[in-house]
C-alpha positions as CSV (number, residue, x, y, z in Angstrom):
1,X,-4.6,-7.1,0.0
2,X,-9.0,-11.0,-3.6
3,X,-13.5,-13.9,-7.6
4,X,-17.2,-16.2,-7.7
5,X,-16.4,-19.3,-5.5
6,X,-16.6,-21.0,-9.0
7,X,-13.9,-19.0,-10.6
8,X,-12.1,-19.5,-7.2
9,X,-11.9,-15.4,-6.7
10,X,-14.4,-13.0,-5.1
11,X,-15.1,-10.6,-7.2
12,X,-16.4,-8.5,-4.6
13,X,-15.4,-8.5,-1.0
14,X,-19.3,-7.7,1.3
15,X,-19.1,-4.0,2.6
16,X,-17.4,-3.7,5.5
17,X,-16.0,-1.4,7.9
18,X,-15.0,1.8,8.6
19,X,-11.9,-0.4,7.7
20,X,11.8,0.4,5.9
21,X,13.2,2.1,4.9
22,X,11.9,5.1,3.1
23,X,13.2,8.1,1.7
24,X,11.4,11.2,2.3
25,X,11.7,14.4,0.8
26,X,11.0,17.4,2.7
27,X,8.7,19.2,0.5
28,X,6.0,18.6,-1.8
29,X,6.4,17.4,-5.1
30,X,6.1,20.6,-7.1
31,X,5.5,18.9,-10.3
32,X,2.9,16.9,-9.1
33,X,1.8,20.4,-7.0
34,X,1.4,22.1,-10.3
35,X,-0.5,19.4,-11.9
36,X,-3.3,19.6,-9.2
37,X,-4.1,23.3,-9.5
38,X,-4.0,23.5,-13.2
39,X,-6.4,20.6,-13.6
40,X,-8.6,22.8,-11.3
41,X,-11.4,20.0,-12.1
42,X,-13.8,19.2,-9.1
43,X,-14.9,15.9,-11.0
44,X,-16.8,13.5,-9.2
45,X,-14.7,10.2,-8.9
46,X,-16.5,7.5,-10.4
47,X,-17.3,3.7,-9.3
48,X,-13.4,3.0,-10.6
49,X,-12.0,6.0,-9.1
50,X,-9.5,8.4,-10.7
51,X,-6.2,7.1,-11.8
52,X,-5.0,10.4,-13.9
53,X,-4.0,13.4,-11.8
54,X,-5.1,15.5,-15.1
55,X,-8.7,14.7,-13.2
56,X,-8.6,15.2,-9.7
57,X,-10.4,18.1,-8.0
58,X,-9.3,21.1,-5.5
59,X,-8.7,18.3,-2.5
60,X,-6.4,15.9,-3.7
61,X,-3.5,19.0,-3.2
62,X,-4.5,19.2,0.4
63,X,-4.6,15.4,0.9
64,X,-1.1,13.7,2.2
65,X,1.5,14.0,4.5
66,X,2.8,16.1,6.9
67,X,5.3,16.0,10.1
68,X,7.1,18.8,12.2
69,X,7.3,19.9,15.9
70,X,4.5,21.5,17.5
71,X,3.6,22.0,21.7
72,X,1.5,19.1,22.4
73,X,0.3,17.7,26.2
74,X,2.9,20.8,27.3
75,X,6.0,19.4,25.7
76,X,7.4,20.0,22.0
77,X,7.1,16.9,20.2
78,X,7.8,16.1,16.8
79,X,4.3,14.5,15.2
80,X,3.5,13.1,12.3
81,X,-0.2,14.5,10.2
82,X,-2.6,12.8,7.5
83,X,-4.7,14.2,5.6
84,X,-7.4,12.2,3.8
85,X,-9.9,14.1,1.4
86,X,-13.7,12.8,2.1
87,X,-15.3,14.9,-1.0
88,X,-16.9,17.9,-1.2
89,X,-14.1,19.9,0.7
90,X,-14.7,17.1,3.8
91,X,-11.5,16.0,5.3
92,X,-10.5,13.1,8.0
93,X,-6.4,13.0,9.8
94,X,-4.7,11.2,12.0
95,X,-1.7,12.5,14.1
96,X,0.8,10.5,15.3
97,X,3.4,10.9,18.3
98,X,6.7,11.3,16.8
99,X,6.3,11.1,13.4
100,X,4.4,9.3,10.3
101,X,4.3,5.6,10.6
102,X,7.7,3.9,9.5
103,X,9.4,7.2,10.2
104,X,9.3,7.9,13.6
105,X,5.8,6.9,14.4
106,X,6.6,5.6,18.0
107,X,3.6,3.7,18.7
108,X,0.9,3.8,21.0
109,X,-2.3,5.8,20.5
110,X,-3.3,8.3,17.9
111,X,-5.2,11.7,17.4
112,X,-8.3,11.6,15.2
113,X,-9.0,14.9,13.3
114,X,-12.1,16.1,11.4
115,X,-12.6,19.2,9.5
116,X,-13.2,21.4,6.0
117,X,-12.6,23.5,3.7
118,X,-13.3,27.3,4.1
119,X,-12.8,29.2,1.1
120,X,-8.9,28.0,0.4
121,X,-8.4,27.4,4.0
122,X,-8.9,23.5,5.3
123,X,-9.2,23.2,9.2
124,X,-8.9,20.3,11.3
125,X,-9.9,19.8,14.5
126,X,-9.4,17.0,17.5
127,X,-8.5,17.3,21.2
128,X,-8.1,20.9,21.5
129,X,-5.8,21.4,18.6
130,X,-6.7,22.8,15.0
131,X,-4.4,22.5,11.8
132,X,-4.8,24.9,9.3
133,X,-3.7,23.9,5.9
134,X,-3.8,25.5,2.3
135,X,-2.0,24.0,-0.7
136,X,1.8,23.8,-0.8
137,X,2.0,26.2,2.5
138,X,3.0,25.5,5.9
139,X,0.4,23.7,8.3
140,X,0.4,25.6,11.7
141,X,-1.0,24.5,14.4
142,X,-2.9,26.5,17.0
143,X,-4.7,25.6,20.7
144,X,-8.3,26.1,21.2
145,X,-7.6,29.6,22.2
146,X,-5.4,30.4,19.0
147,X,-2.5,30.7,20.0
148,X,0.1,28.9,17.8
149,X,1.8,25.7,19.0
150,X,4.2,25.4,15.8
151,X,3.9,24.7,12.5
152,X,4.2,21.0,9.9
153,X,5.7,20.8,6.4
154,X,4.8,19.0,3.6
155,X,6.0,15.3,3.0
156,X,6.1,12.8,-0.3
157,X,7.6,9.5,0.5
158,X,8.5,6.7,-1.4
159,X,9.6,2.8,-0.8
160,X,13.2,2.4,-1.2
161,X,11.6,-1.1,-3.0
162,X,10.3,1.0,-5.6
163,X,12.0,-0.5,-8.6
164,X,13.8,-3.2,-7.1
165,X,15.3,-5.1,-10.1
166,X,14.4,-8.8,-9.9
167,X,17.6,-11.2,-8.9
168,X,19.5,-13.1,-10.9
169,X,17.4,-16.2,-11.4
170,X,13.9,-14.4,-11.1
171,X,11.2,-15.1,-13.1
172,X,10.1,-11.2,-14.2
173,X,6.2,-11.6,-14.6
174,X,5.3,-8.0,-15.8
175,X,8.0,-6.1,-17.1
176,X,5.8,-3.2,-18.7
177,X,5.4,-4.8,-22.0
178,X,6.0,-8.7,-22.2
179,X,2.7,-10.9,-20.8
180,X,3.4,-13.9,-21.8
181,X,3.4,-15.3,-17.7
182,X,0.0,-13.9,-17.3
183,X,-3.4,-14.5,-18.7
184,X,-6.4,-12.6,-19.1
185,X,-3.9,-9.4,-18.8
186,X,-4.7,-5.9,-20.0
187,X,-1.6,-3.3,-20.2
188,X,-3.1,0.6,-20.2
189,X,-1.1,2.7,-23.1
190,X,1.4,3.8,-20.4
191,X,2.4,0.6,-19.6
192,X,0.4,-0.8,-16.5
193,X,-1.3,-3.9,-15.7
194,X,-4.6,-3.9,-15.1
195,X,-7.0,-5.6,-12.5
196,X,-8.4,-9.2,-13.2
197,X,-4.5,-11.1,-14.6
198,X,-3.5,-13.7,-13.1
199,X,0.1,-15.8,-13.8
200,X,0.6,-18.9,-16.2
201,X,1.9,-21.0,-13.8
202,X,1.7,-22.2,-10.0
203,X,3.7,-21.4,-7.4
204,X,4.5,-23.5,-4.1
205,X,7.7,-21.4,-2.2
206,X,8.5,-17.6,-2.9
207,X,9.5,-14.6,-2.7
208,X,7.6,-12.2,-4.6
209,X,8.3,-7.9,-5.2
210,X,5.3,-6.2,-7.1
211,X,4.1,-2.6,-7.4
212,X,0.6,-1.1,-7.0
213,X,-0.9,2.3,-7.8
214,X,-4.6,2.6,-5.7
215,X,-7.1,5.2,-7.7
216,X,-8.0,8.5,-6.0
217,X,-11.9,8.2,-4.4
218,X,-12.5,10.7,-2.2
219,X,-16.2,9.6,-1.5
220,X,-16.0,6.2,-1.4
221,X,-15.7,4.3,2.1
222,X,-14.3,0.8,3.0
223,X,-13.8,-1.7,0.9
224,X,-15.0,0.5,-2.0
225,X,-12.0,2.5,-2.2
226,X,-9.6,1.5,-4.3
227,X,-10.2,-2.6,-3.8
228,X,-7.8,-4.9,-5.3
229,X,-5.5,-7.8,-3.7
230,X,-3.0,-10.2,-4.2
231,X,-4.6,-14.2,-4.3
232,X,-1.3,-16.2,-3.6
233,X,-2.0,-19.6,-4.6
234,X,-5.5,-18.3,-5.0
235,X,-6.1,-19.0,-1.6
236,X,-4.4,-16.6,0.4
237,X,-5.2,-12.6,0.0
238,X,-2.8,-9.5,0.8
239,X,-5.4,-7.3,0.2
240,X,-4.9,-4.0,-1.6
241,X,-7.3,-1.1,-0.4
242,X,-7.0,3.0,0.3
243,X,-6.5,2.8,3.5
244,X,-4.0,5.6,4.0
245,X,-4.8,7.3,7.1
246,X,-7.0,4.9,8.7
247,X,-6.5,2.5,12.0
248,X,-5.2,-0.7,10.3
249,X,-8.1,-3.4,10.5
250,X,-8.3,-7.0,9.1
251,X,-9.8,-6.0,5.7
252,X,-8.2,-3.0,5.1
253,X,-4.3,-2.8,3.1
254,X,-1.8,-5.4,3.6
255,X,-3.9,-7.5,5.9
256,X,-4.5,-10.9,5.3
257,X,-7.9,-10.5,4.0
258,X,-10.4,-10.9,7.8
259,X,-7.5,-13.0,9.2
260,X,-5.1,-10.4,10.4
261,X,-4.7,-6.4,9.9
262,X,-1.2,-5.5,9.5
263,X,0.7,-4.3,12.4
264,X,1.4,-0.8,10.9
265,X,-0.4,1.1,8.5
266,X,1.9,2.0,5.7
267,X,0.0,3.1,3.4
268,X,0.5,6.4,1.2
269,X,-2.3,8.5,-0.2
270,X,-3.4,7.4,-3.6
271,X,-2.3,8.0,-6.9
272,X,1.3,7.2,-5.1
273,X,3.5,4.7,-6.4
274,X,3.7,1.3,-3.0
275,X,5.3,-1.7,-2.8
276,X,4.8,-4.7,-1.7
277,X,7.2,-7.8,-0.9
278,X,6.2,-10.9,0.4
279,X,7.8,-14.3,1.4
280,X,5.4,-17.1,1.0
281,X,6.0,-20.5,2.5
282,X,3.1,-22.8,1.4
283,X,1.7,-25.4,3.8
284,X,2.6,-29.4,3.9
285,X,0.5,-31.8,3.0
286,X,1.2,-35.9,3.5
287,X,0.1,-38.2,1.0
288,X,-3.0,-38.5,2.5
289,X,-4.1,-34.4,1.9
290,X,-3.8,-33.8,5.8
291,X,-2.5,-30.9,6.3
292,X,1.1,-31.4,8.6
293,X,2.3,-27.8,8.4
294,X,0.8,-24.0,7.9
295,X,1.9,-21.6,5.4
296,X,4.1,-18.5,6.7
297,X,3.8,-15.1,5.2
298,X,5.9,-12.3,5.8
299,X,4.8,-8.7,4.6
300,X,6.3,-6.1,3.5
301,X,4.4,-3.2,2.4
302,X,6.8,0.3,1.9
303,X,9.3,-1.4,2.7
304,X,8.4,-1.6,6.6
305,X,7.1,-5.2,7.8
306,X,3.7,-5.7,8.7
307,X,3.0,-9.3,8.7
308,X,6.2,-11.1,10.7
309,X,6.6,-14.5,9.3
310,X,2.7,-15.4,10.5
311,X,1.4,-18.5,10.0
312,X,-1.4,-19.1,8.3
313,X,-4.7,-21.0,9.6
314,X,-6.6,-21.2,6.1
315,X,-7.6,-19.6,3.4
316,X,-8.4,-16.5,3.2
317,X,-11.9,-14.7,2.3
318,X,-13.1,-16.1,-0.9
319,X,-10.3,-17.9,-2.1
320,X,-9.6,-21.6,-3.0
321,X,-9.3,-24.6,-0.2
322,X,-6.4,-25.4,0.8
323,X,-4.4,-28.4,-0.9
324,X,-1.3,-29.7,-1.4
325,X,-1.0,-28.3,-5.1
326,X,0.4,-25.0,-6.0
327,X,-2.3,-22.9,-7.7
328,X,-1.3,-19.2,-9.7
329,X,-1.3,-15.7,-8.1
330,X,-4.1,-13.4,-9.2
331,X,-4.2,-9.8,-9.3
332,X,-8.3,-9.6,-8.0
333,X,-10.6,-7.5,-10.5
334,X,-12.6,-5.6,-7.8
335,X,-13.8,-3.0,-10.4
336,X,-11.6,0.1,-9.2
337,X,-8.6,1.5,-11.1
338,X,-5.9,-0.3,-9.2
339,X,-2.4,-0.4,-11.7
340,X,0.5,-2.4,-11.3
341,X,4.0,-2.8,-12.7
342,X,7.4,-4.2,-11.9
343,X,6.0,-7.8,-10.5
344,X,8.5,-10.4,-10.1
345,X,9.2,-13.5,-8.5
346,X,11.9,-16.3,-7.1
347,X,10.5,-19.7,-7.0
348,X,12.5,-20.7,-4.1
349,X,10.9,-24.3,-4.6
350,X,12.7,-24.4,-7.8
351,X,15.4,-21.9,-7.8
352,X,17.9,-21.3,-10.5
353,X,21.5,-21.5,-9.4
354,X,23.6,-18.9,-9.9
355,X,26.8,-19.0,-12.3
356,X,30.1,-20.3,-10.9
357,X,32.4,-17.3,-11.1
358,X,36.3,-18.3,-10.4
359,X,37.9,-16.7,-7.5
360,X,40.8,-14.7,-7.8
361,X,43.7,-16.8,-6.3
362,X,46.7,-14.6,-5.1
363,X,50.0,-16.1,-4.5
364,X,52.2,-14.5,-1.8
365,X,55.7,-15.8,-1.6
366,X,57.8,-16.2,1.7
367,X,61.0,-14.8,2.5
């Protein structure tokens, strides 16, 4: 999920890689649906990627989620589908046993699906099975002979995180309008942070909720697509990446950048609202700089964990040694569209106490 090694931020990660709770509602957004097919535009994402749906082409509708039952290794089984859109009518899925991944996902290995579009008609293909999908319509699923093995609907989840309202005692650090805890911080006209802010002040111990929006990119690859991160400390990367429908890897969203890939890839497609929370515990230091204890992280991303209380060797990628004084957070400038909103933060190394409210005291009389 982060700068030159002078400005203590890489800028740009090398190319690499080919690499909870949630609600779901069980069809597509329609809105959002409608949007897609009037903008009819088959524009060519640029370097920054597309962050207005008014400008996505023909794919994006096809792109996302899907789950239902279908006969699979001679059993029906409930399965989860991506969809990721490749450009020029290319498409790349996943399928997963028992569901998407946070909702019902049950582990183990996975199905990897290529295909295209024909005319309005997308097909994917991968280990004898073929998904045919057109826009807002039922995905059915047929055997290598035809014959239909049952069908998948459309799904748009969100984090129940999205939103959260910060505790009493938070310090709110983008609130949609006032900036004054960042620097270098651009707001679009509807309200988002941009790439490249980081926050006023350091931060040793926290717990820290903020909200991220990756571009749409249908041709890029790796760590071009949609690239952004969180730098705790400036030292310590959650990167921020399109990864959505990919096998999770170490550079790739909510890893800790070429350290550790999450345990679960939770990511949604783009242009979709995710969250991330995150509980930071920074290392110890004694008073001669030596390093006593690591830093713990714990990841949240959609509300599922990912990163279980790990403990943390070093830095991470291109960010700042390690030390025992607390450095900002910055939201990396990789040059894609990457928006953000609702980011706050308790400083549990300083934290506000809560107001004494008097308890009720009932008096019950004997007989």
């Amino acid at each position: 999920m982060f700068l030159s090694r002078s400005l203590e931020v890489a800028f740009l990660h090398e190319s690499e890689r080919n690499a909870a709770a949630m609600l779901t509602l069980p069809l597509w957004n329609l809105g959002l649906m409608l949007v897609v097919l009037a903008a009819g535009a088959d524009a060519d994402p640029s370097k920054t990627g597309v962050a207005d749906l008014a400008h996505v082409d023909a794919d994006f509708a096809i792109q996302g989620e899907y789950t239902g039952t279908i006969v699979w290794t001679g059993y029906y089984r409930a399965v989860g589908l991506q969809v990721v859109a490749q450009g020029d009518g290319k498409f790349i899925g996943r399928l997963y046993p028992g569901g998407l991944p946070g909702n019902g996902f049950i582990g183990g290995s996975t199905t990897a699906m290529t295909g295209g579009r024909e005319g309005n008609l997308v097909r994917l293909n991968g280990e004898g099975l073929q998904f045919q999908l057109q826009t807002g319509m039922t995905v059915t699923a047929t055997d290598s002979a035809g014959r239909c093995l049952g069908s998948l609907q459309p799904m748009h989840r969100y984090s129940l995180t999205t939103g959260a309202a910060p505790p009493y005692g938070a310090v709110v650090l983008f609130d949609g309008k006032d900036t004054s805890r960042l620097k270098n911080a651009k707001v679009s006209d509807k309200g988002l942070l941009q790439i490249g802010a980081e926050t006023v002040d350091s931060y040793r111990d926290f717990t820290f909720h903020a909200e991220f929006k990756t571009p749409y990119m249908p041709k890029a690859t790796g760590q071009a697509r949609g690239n952004s991160g969180f730098y705790l400390q400036k030292r310590y990367e959650v990167q921020v990446l399109d990864s959505f429908g990919l096998e999770p890897q170490f550079n790739d969203a909510a890893s800790l950048y070429r350290f550790k890939a999450p345990d679960l890839n939770m990511c949604f497609p783009p242009l979709s609202w995710q969250t991330y929370d995150i509980d930071f515990t920074s290392p110890r230091f004694d008073d001669a700089g030596k390093r006593t204890v690591k830093g713990r992280i714990t990841v949240r991303h959609n509300g599922v964990v990912v990163q279980n209380h790990l403990e943390l060797e070093n830095k991470t990628g291109g960010g700042s040694p390690e030390g025992p004084n607390p450095l900002p957070i910055l939201f990396q400038n990789h040059g894609n569209a990457v928006e953000f909103r609702n980011i706050w933060l308790v400083d549990r190394s300083n934290p506000t106490p809560a107001p004494c409210v008097p308890c009720a005291v009932q008096v019950v009389r004997c007989r």
